[in-house]
N, C-alpha and C positions, 0 to 999 in steps of 0.2 A: 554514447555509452550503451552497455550491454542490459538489456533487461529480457526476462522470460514471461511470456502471457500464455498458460494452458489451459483448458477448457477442460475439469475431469468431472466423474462422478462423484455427485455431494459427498460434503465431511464433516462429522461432528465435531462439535468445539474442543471434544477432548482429544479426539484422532487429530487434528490440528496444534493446539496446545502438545501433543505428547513428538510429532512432528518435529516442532519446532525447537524442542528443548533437546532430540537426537541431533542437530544440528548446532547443537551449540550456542543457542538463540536466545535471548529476553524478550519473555512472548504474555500478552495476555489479550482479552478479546471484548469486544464492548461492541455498541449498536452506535452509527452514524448516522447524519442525513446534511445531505450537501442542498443547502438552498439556493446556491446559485452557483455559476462555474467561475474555479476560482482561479487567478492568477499562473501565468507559466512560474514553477518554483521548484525548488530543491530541498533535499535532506541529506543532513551531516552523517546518517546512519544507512547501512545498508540492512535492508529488511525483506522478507518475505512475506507474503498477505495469501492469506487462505479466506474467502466469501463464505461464509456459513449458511445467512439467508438474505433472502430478495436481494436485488438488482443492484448495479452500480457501473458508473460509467468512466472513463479517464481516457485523455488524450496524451500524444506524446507532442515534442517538440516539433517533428512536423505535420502537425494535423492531424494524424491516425488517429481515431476512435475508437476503442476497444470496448465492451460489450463486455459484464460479467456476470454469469450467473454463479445459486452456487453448484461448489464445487473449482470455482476456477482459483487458479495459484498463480502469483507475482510475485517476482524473485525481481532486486533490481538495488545497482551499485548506488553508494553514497555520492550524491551527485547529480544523478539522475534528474532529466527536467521532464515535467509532466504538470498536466492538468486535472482535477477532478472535476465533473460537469453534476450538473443538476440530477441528482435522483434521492427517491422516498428513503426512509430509516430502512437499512442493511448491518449484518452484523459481521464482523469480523473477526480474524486471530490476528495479531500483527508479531512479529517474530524481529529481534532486531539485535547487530552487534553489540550496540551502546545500549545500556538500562535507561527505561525513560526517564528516572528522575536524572538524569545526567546530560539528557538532551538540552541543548543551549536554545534562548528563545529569541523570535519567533521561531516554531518548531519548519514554517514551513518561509524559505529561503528565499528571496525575491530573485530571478535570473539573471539581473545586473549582477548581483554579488557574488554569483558564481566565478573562479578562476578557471580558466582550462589552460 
């Protein structure tokens, strides 16, 4: 599946937030931190993810390891198989077709249960 990884010049949360909502998007922003790396899996929604601050790591389905600082943008279809890996608390915008509270749970999709 199709996904976008670009490396730009930092963005404020609201330059992201404001982004995300010209696109048509159910977008809001909060601080993470991955403490271990998690499972290959999926989501029912397609999203956009803009890095505000510090670091953050993710893999695709065959191995790549992507590197983000801020400023980087991730665009990527409902489906999509990926890993997040180990890194400190980072903040995000997350932009998405479906509203979260409508998201079905687990939010994050184990790769067996994917159809293709």
């Amino acid at each position: 599946m199709e996904f976008t990884f670009t490396q730009g010049d930092p963005i404020t949360e609201e330059e992201a937030l404001a982004e995300a909502q010209k696109m048509g998007l159910h977008a809001f922003a909060f601080d993470t931190e991955v403490e271990e790396d998690s499972e290959l899996h999926w989501h029912e929604f397609k999203a956009a993810i803009w890095l505000i601050s510090g670091e953050a790591n993710l893999a695709t389905e065959d191995g790549t390891v992507y590197e983000a600082k801020p400023g980087c943008r991730l665009t990527a279809p409902a489906g999509w198989l990926h890993r997040e890996l180990t890194s400190q608390t980072h903040r995000l915008v997350i932009g998405t077709d479906i509203p979260s509270q409508d998201w079905t749970q687990p939010v994050n999709k184990p790769a067996a249960e994917l159809s293709r």
